[in-house]
N, C-alpha and C positions, 0 to 999 in steps of 0.2 A: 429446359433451362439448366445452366449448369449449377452445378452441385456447389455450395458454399464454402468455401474453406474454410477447413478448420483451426484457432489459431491458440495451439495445444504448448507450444515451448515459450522459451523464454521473448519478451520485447521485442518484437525487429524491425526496424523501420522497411523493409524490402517484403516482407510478408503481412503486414499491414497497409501499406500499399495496394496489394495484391489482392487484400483483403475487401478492400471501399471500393474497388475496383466493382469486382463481385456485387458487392453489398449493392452497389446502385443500377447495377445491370449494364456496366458498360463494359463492350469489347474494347479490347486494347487500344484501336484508332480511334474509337470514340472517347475514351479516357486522355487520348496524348491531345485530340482537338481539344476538348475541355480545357486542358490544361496551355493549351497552347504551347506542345511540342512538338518533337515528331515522335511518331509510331517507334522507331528505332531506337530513339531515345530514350520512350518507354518501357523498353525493354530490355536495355540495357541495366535502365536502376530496378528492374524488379528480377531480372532472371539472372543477370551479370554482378548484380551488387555495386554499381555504380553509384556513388555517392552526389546527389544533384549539386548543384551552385548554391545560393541564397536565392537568386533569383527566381530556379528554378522551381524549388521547395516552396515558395512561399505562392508560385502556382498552381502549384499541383498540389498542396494541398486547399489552395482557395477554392478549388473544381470540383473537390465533395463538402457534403451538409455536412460540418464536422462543430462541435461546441468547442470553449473555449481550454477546457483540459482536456479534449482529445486533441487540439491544434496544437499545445504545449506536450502533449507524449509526443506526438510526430518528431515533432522538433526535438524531443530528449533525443528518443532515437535514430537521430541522422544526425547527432552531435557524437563526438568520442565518448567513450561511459566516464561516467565523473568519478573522483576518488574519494575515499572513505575511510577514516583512522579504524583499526581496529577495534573492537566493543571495547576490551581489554583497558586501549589508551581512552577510551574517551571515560571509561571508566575510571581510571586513577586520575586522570584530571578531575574530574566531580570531588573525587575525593579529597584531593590536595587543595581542594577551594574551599572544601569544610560545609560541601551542600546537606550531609546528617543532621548539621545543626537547622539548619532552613527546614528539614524535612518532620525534625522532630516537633519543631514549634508548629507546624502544620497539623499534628498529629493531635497537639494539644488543643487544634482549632478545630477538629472533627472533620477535617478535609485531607481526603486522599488525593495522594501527592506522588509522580511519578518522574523520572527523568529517562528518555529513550531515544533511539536513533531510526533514522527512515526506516530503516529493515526491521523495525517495530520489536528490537533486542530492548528490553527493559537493562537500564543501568542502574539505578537505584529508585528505590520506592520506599516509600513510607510504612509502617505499621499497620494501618486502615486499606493501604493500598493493596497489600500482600493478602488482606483478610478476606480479600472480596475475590481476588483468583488465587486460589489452594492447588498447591499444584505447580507452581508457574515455573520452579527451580528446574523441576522434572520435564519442562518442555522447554530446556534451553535457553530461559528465560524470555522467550520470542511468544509477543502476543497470540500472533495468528496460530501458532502450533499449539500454544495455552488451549486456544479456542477450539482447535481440532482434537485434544484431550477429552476425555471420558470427563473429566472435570470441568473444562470450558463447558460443554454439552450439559454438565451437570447443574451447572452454574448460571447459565446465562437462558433468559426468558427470550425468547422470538428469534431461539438458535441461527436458524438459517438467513435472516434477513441480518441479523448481525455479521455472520461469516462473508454475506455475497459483498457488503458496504468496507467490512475488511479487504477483500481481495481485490477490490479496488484501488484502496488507499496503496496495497501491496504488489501492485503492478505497474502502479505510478514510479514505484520506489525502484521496483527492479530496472525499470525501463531506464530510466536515471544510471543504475548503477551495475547495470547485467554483466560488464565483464571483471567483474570484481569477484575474485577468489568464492570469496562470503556469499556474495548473493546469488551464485550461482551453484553455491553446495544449499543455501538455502532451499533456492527451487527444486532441485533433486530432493529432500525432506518431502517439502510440502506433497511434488506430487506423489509421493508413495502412499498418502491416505486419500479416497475415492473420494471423500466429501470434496477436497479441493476441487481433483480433479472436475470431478461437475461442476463447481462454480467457477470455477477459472474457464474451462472450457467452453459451457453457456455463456459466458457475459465477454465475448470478445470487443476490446476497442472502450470497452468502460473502464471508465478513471476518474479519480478523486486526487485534487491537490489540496483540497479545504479540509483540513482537519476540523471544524467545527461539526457537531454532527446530528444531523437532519430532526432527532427526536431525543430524549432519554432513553439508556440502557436501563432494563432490566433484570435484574438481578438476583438471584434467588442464595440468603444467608444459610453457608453451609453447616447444618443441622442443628438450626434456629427455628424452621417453618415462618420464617418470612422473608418479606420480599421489600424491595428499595427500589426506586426510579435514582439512576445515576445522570447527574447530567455533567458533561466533561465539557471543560475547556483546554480546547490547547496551544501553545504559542513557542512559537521557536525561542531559545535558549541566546540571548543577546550576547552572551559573553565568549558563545564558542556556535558557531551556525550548523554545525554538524548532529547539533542534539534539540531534543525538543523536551518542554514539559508541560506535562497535565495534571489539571487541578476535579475532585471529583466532587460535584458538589450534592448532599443526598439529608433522607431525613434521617438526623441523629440517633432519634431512637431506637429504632428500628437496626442499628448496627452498632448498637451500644455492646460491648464486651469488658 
């Protein structure tokens, strides 16, 4: 049987493809029947980079068992990559709106309160927010590299189940936005540390678009000796669609300072 590809770089819809291909055990003529193409065809969009029709794509990918957020990565990636304002700009925007003040009154409310962009760059955060990842300036302000820090690891209970659910959410993102400057000096970072490495490379074709998430994070208070169930909400930012924010909602005492 042949050997599985591995699918180690960035998003693509031509090696993803190639991939399900694989995955389900079909030779190439049996992939293009499936799909109701031809053989040449087939191989043109996976070895030629041939970009299909609509018509085509929404063949070929109805020909593998695929969920509903790996049929939406397909489709990111056989669309052109989408564009992205700078952290920077989306950053002075937040600020020129005067979201400090929303974030402060959060604060007063004992809820951690974040603002961020797909490529999970934190733009502003709350006081409660910053207290839970120590650290976070020092990783870029980028969740997932938070996470891959000696501090994330330090930080966060059920490490690895947290990370592989991250690199989900984070492959959604790149797929979206892979020929972006940013997201692709991003993926150079990431895979320089081995823990990515493995979970990106284990979990090919896994994807998350729902930010909602599956359980509460755990959380361990940096040299408190306790511990907090985090439970986040998150919702796209109405007033600019490029930003997102999250609300943490946790037991008060327990992170009282």
């Amino acid at each position: 049987m042949p050997k599985l590809p591995v699918l180690t770089g960035m998003p693509d819809f031509h090696d993803s493809v190639e991939y399900l291909r694989h995955q389900h055990h079909l030779s190439r003529e049996s992939a293009a029947h499936e799909a109701g193409i031809s053989g040449s065809y087939l191989h043109q969009i996976i070895r030629k980079r041939t970009i299909p029709s609509s018509r085509v794509f929404a063949k070929l990918v109805g020909s593998f068992d695929l969920d509903t957020s790996q049929r939406q990565h397909l489709y990111d990636v056989c669309q052109p990559s989408a564009s992205l304002p700078p952290a920077a700009e989306l950053r002075r925007h937040l600020t020129e709106i005067g979201v400090r003040h929303h974030l402060d009154h959060l604060d007063a409310q004992d809820v951690l309160a974040a603002y961020f962009d797909p490529l999970q760059t934190v733009l502003h955060g709350n006081r409660l927010f910053h207290s839970v990842m120590p650290g976070l300036a020092e990783a870029d302000d980028n969740i997932l590299l938070w996470i891959l820090s000696t501090a994330g690891r330090d930080t966060i209970e059920n490490w690895d189940a947290e990370l592989r659910y991250v690199v989900t959410l984070v492959r959604a993102a790149l797929g979206r936005y892979r020929d972006l400057p940013r997201a692709r000096t991003l993926f150079r970072t990431l895979r320089e540390h081995s823990d990515f490495r493995r979970a990106w490379d284990c979990t090919p074709m896994q994807v998350t678009y729902r930010w909602a998430r599956p359980a509460p994070t755990g959380i361990r208070i940096p040299g408190a000796h306790k511990h907090l169930s985090l439970s986040f909400e998150v919702d796209e930012y109405s007033a600019y669609p490029d930003i997102l924010i999250t609300h943490g909602l946790y037991n008060t005492p327990a992170i009282a300072c």
